[in-house]
C-alpha positions, 0 to 999 in steps of 0.5 A: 118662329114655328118649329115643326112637330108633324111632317108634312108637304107644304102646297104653297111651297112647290111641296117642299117636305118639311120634317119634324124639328124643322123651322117654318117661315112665318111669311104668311101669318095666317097660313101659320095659324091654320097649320098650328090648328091641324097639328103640323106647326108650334108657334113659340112665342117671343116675349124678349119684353117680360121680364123674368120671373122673380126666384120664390123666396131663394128655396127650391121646392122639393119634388115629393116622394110618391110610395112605390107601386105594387101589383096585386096580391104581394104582400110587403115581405115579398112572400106569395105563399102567405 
């Protein structure tokens, strides 16, 4: 099924206004196609036959701890006048 992602009117459709979120119907393969190209359309692909992904080993990774960001200038204790 393709979800909209940019509101448009569709031409072929008596200018039906399809909205953001909405479903399009795939009837016409290549009319799918160009629209995903220009932007309005995203094509989620089926794939009921793959099956899922084997769980890494049982653990979870961990996401790391980035330091925190500061502006220039501040030195650590928070004191400018140094």
């Amino acid at each position: 099924m393709a979800k909209v992602i940019q509101a448009f009117r569709e031409r072929y459709h008596n200018f039906k206004l399809y909205n953001i979120g909405d479903d399009y119907p795939e009837d016409d393969e290549k009319r799918v196609q160009y629209l995903a190209e220009q932007g309005f359309l995203s094509v989620e692909l089926e794939s009921k036959e793959s099956p899922e992904r084997p769980e890494e080993s049982g653990s979870e990774t961990e996401p790391e701890e980035k330091p925190k960001r500061r502006k220039k200038g501040v030195s650590d204790d928070g004191d400018s006048d140094a």
